[in-house]
N, C-alpha and C positions, 0 to 999 in steps of 0.2 A: 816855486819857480814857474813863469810863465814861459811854457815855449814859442808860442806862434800870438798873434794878436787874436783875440775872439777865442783861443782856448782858454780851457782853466789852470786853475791856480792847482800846482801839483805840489804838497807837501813832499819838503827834502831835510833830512839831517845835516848840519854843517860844522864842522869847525876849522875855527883858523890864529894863525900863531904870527908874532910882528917881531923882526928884530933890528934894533938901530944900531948895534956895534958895526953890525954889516948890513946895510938894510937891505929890508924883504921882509916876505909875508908869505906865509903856505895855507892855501886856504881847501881843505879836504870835501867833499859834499857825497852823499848817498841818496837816491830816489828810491824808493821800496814801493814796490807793490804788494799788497798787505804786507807780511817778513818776510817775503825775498827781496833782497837789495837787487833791481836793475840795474839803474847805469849808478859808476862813480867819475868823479870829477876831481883832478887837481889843477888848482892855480898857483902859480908861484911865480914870486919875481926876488933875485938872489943877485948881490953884483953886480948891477946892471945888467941882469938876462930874465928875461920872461919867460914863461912855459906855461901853456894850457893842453891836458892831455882828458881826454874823457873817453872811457868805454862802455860797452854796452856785455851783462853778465861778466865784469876784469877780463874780457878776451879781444872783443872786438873794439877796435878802435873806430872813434865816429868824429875825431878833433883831434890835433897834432898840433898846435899853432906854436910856430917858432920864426927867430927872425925879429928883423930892424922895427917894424911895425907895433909886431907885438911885443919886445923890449919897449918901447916910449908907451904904449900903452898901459904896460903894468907897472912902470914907474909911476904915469899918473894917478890909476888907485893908490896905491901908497903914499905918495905926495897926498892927497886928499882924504888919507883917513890918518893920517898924522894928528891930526888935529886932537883928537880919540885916546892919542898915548898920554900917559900920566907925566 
């Protein structure tokens, strides 16, 4: 994961799951500082509703994105990694 331009590249763990019955996608992420997990990340778009929540040690929230913007947003990752499904 790159944070900022001109920093470096932070190793993160991720996984992520797709479904077209009802489309969406939950896409999970961990950042570890040697084995302790800092921050975790979820991305999700369900229904037509998007959600990106991240905190820092599961307590502190540092990202909340909800809302019209981020709905169209996380539709278009999933419309574009469509492509991807078998």
């Amino acid at each position: 994961m790159l944070l900022s331009s001109g920093s470096p590249w932070i190793p993160l763990q991720a996984q992520q799951w797709y479904s077209v019955r009802t489309p969406g996608f939950v896409w999970y992420a961990t950042l570890y500082v040697g084995p302790i997990p800092i921050v975790r990340a979820r991305d999700m778009y369900r229904s037509g509703v998007g959600h990106m929540l991240i905190k820092v040690a599961s307590m502190v929230t540092v990202a909340d994105a909800k809302g019209k913007e981020v709905d169209h947003g996380e539709m278009v990752r999933y419309l574009s990694e469509m492509m991807w499904f078998p």
